[in-house]
MDAnalysis code that builds the backbone (N, CA, C; Angstrom):
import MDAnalysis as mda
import numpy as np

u = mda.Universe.empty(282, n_residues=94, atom_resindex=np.repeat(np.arange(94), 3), trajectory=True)
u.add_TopologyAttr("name", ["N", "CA", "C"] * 94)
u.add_TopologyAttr("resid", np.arange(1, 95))
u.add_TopologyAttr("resname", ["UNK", "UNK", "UNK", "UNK", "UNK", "UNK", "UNK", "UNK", "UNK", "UNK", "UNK", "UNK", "UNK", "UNK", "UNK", "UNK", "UNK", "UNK", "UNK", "UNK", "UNK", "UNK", "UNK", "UNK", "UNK", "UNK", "UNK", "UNK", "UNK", "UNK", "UNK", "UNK", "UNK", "UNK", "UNK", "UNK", "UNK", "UNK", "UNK", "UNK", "UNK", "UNK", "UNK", "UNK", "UNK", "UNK", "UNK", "UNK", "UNK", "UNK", "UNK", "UNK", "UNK", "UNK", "UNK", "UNK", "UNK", "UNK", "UNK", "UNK", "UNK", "UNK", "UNK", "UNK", "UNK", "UNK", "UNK", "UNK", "UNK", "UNK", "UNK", "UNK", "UNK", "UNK", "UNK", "UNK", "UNK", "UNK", "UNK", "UNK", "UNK", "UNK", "UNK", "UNK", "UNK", "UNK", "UNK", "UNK", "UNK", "UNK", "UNK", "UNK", "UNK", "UNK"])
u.atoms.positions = np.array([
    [12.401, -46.867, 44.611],
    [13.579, -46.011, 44.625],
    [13.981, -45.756, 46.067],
    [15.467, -46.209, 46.541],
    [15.635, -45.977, 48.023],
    [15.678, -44.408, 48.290],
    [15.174, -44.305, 49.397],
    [15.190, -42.991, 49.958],
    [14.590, -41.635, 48.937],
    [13.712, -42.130, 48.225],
    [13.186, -41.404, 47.737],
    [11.516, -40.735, 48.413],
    [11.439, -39.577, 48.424],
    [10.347, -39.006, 49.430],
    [9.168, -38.152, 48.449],
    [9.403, -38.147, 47.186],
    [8.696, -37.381, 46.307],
    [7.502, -38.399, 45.459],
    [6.891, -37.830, 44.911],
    [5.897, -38.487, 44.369],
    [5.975, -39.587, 43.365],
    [5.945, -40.552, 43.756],
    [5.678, -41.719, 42.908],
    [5.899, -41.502, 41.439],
    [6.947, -42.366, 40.736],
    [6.583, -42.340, 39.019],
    [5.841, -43.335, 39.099],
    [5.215, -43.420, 37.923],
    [5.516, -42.697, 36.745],
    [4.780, -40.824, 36.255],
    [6.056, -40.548, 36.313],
    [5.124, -39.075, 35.761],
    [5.501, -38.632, 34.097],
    [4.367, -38.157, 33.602],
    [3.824, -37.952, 32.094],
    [4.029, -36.310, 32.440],
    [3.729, -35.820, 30.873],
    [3.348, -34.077, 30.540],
    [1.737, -34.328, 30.207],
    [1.394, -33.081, 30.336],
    [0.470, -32.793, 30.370],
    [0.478, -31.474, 29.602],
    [0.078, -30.989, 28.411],
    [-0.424, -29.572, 28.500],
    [-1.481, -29.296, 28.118],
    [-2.033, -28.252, 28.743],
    [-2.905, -27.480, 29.061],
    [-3.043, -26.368, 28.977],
    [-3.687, -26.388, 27.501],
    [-3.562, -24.729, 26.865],
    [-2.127, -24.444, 25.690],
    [-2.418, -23.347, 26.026],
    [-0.836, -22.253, 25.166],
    [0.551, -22.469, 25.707],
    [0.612, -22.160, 26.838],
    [1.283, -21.680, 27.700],
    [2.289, -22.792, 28.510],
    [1.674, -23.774, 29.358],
    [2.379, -24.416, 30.075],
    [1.888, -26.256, 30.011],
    [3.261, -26.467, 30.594],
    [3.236, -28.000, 30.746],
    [3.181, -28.551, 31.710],
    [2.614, -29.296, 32.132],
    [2.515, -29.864, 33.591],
    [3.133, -31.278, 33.340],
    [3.795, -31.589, 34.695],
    [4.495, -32.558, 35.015],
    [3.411, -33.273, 36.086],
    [3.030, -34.596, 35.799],
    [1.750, -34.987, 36.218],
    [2.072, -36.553, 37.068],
    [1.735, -37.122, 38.228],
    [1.475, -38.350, 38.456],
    [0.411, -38.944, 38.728],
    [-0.361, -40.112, 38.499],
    [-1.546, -40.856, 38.798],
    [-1.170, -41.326, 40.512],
    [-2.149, -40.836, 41.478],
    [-2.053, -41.533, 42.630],
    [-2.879, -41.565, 43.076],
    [-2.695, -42.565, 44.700],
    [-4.281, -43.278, 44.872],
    [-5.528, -42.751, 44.116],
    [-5.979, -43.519, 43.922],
    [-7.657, -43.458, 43.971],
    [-7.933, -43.047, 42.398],
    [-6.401, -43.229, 41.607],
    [-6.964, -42.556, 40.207],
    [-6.761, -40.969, 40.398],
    [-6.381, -40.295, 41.334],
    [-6.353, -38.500, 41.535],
    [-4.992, -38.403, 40.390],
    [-4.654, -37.263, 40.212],
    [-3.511, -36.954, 39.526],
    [-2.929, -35.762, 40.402],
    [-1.815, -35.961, 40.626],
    [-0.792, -34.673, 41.604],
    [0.013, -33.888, 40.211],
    [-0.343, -33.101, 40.834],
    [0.770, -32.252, 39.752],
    [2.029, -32.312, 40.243],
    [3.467, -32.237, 39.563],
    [4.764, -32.556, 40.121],
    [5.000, -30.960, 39.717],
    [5.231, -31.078, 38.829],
    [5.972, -29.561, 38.009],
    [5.044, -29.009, 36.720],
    [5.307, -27.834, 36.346],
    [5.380, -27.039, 35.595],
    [6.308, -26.058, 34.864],
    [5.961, -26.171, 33.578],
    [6.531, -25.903, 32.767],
    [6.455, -25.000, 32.048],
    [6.316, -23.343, 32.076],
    [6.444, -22.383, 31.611],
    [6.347, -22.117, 30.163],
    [6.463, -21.030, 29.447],
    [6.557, -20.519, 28.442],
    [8.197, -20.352, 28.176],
    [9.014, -20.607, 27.146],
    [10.513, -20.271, 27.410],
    [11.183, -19.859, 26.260],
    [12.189, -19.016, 26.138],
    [12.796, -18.051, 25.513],
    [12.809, -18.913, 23.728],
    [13.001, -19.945, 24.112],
    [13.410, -20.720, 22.438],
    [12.036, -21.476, 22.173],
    [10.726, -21.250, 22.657],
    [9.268, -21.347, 22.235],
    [9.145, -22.890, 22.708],
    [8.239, -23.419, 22.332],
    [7.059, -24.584, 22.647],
    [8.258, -25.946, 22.773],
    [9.270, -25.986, 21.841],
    [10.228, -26.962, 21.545],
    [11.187, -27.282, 22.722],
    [11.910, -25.861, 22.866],
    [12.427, -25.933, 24.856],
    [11.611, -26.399, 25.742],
    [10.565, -25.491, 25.354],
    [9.369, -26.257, 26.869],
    [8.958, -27.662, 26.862],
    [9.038, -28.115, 26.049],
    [8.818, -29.647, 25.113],
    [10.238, -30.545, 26.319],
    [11.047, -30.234, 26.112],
    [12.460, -30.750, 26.042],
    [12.884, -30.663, 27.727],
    [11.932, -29.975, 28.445],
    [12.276, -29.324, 29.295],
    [11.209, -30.398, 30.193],
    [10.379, -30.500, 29.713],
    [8.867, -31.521, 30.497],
    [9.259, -32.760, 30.330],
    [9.576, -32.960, 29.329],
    [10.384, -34.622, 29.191],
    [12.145, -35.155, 29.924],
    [12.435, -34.033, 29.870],
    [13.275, -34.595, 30.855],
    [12.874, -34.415, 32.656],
    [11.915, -33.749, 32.554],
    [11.401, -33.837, 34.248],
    [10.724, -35.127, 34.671],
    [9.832, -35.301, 33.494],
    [8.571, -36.277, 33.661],
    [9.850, -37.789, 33.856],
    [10.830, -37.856, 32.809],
    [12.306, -39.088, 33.227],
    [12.545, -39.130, 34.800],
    [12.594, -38.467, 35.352],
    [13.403, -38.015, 36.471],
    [13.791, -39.578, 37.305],
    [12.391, -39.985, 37.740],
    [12.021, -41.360, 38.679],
    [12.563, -42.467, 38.116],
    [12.816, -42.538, 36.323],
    [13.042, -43.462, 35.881],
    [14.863, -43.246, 35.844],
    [15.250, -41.850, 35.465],
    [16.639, -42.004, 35.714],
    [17.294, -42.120, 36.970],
    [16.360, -41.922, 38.261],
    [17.167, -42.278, 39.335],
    [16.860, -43.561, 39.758],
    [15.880, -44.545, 39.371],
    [16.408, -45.516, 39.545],
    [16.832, -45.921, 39.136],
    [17.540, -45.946, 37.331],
    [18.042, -46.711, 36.948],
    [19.510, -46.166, 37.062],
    [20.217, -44.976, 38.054],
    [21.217, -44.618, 38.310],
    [21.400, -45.601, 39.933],
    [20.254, -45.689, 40.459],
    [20.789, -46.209, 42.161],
    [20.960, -47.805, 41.178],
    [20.363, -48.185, 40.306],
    [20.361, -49.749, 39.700],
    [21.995, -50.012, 39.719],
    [22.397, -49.467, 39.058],
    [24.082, -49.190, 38.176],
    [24.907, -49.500, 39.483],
    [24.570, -48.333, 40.637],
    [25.290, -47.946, 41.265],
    [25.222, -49.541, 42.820],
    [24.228, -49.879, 42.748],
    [23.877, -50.955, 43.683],
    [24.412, -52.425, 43.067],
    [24.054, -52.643, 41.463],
    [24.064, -53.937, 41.096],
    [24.770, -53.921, 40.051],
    [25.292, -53.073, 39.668],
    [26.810, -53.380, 38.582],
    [28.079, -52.308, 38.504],
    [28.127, -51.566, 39.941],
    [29.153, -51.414, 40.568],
    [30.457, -51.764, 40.060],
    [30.723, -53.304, 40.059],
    [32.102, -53.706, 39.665],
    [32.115, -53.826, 38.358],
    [30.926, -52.972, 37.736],
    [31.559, -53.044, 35.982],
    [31.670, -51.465, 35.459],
    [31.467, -50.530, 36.037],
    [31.675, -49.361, 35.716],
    [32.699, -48.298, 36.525],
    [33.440, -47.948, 35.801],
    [34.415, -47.070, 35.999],
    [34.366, -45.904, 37.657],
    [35.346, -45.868, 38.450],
    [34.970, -44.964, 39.298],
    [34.395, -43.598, 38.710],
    [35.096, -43.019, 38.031],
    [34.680, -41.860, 37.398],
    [32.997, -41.478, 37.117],
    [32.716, -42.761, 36.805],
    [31.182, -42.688, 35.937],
    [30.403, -42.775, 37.715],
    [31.420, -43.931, 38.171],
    [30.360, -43.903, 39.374],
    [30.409, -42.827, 40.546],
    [31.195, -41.751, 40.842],
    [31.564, -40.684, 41.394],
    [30.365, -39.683, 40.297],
    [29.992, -39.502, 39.442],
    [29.156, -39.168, 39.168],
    [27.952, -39.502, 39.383],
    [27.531, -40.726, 38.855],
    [26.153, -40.982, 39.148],
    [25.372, -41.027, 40.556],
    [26.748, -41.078, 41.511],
    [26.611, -41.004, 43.111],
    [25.988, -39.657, 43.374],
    [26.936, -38.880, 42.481],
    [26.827, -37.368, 42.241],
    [25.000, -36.778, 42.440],
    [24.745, -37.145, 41.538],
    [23.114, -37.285, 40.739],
    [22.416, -37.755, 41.688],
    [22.741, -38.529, 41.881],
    [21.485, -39.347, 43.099],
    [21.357, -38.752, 44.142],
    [22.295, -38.435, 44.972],
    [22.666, -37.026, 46.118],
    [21.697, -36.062, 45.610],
    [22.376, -35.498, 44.981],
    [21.112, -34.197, 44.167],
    [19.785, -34.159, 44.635],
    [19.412, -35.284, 43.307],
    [18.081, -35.713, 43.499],
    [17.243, -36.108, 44.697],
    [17.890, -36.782, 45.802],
    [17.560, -37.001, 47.301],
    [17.652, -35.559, 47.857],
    [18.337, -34.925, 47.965],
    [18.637, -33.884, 48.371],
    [19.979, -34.033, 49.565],
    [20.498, -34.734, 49.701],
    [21.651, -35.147, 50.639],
    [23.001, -34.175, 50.054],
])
């Protein structure tokens, strides 16, 4: 992923316990980094569910947004791509 500075995907959930979800990656040596966590939340276990799976995506949707945006460019709409430019900014932090 260009210009990406955060921890390596692939990242999985993890939970642990009642309470929370961890957002998890495998790096060197077999260690596991924790990325995020995932709380307890107002609409119960199902939000928090919904909420870990789209974090644990993250690596896979930005590359397959810089993909779009690098190598099929001339087939998608400015609109879509003024967005997904959008997203990727974000996510870099730029």
């Amino acid at each position: 992923m260009e210009n990406f500075k955060g921890t390596p995907g692939p990242w999985f959930e993890h939970r642990d316990g009642f309470s929370t979800v961890y957002i998890e990656s495998r790096i060197g040596g077999g260690m596991i980094q924790e990325v995020a966590a995932c709380g307890p939340c107002d609409k119960g276990s199902e939000q928090q569910s919904a909420n870990a799976k789209l974090i644990a995506a993250a690596p896979e949707l930005l590359e397959a947004l810089q993909f779009i945006i690098n190598d099929c460019s001339r087939m998608i709409p400015k609109c879509a791509e003024g967005k997904a430019r959008a997203a990727i900014n974000k996510a870099l932090g730029e």
